[in-house]
Structures are given as structure tokens and as C-alpha cells.
N, C-alpha and C positions, 0 to 999 in steps of 0.2 A: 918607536913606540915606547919602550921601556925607558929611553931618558924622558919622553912627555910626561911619564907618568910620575918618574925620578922628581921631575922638577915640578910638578902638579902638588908632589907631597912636598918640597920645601914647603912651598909657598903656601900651602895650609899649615903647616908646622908656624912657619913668622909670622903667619897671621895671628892666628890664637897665642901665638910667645908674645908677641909685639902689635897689641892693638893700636892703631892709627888711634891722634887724638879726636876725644867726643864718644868713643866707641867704647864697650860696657866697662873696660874699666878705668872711665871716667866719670860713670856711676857717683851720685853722690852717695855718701855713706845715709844708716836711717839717722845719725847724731847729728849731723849737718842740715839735712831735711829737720828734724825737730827745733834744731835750732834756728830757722828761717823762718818756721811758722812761728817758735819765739818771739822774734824778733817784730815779725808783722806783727805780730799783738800789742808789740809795744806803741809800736810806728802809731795804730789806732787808738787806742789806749789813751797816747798823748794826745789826738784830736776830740775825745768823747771828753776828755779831763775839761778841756781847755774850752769847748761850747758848752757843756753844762755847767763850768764856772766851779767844779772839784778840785779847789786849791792841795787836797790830800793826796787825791787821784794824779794830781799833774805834777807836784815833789815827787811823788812813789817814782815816775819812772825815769828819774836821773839820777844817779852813783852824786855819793856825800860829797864826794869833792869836786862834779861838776862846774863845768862854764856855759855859759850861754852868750851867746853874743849877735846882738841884731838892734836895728838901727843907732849906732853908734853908742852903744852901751854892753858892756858883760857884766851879768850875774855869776855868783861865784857860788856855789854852795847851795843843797836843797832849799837851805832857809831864806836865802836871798831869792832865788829862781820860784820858789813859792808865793811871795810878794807881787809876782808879774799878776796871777788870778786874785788876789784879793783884792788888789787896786783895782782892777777890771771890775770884781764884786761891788766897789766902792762905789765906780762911774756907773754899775747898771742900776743902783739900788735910787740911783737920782732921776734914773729916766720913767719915764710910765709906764706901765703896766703892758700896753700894745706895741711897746717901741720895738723897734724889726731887732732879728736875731741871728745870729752871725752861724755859719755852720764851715766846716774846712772840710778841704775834698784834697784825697791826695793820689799823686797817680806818678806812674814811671819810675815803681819803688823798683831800688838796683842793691843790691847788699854785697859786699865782696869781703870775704874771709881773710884775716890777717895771720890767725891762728885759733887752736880750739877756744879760745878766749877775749880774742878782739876783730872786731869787724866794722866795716865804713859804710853806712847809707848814707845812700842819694835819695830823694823825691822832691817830685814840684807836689807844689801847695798850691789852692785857691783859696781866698774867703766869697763866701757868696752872704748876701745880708738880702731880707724881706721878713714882711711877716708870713707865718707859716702858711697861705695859702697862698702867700705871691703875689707880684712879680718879684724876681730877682737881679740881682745886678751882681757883679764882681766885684769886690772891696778892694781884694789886691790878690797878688800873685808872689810866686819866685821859687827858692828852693831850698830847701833843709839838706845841710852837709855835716853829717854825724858821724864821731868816734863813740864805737860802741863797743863796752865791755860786757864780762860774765863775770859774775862775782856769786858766789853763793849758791851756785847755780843758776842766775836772775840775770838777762839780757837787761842793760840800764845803758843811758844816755850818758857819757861821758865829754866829748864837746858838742856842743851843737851852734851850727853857723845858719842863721838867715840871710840868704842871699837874694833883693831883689833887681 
């Protein structure tokens, strides 16, 4: 009985010395957690910039010396990668007043920590297009593979890859 009990207290001893992984302290810290809701902010941030046609909004959230790169072109630089919405501004300013409106929906956001300062998301994208009360269709699909930095304390898009 007394070794049961002997070996009852290792094994609570290495448990709490040596939690299995996933187990509390795998805990993420509260800096971590802040920083993933950061980051989600950003992830949206960029879709709200980008259907409301916020050329400002849509610079703000990529780092000065960003890339961008998607269908066979990279943008280099807020000021270039800000170009992408103006022209868009350009082609909507041509169409009518009822013409359908474009909305992005993103889902299967993954973010994986490189260090307190850089991190890689994943998510698929949809575009859906109608006019606001519908029907809709699918415009296109694929997925955003991002290098993301903290600069300033500010989660920012440092490369981003459209993959469709």
C-alpha cells in the first residue's frame, strides 16, 4: 500500500512538473490573445477597405515596404498597393448607379506566431457580387498567404500572396 501511494505521489508530482502538451501550460499568454484579435482586425479591416473602395483604409494596413502579389503582378509599396482601389474607384465610377456590388467573405483564418513580432496567415476568400437585395453568385475564390509583421505596436501586412 505504501509504494501505491509512493508512486501515486510521483506521478502527481510529473504531472504538475511536466504538463503533457495542450495542457494549461500551453495556455496562450493575454499578449498573444491580443495579438490575434489584432491581427483578425486587420484580416477584416482589409475586406471593409477593399468593398467600400477606402483607398486610405486599404494602404493603412500594409507595412511601407510591402508586396503584394496576385494575378501575375506584385505591388511594391503602400503607394503602389494603394493604386489597386483607386483604379477599381475608376472602373466603378463608369458603371451605374445599380450596378451589383462586390462583398468578400473570409473564413478558415489560421495565424501561426513566428515570434512576438511576426506571424503567417492563412484564409480562403470568396467574392460574392449582386445588388444588395440579391441574388448572388460567386465572383471568385482562393486564398491569402500573409507575412505579418508588428511594427509600432500595429499588426500590418507585410507580403501577401493571392492564391487562386
Amino acid at each position: 500500500m505504501l509504494r501505491l501511494l509512493a508512486l501515486a505521489g510521483i506521478i502527481t508530482v510529473a504531472t504538475f512538473a511536466f504538463p503533457p502538451p495542450g495542457a494549461a501550460g500551453d495556455l496562450p499568454t493575454a499578449s498573444e490573445l491580443l495579438d490575434r484579435a489584432a491581427i483578425q482586425n486587420l484580416v477584416v479591416k482589409y475586406t471593409i477597405a477593399l468593398d467600400t473602395l477606402d483607398a486610405d483604409m486599404y494602404a493603412s494596413v500594409f507595412a511601407d515596404d510591402a508586396e503584394f502579389t496576385f494575378g501575375g503582378n506584385t505591388y511594391k509599396g503602400r503607394a503602389d498597393i494603394r493604386k489597386i482601389v483607386t483604379g477599381l474607384q475608376e472602373r466603378n465610377a463608369k458603371q451605374p448607379a445599380d450596378a451589383p456590388k462586390s462583398y468578400h467573405v473570409l473564413s478558415n483564418t489560421y495565424v501561426e506566431f513566428v515570434n512576438d513580432h511576426e506571424a503567417h496567415h492563412r484564409s480562403y476568400w470568396q467574392t460574392i457580387r449582386g445588388p444588395s437585395s440579391g441574388p448572388f453568385t460567386v465572383g471568385g475564390m482562393g486564398r491569402y498567404e500573409d507575412t505579418l509583421v508588428k511594427r509600432n505596436g500595429e499588426w500590418l501586412i507585410l507580403k501577401r500572396q493571392i492564391i487562386q
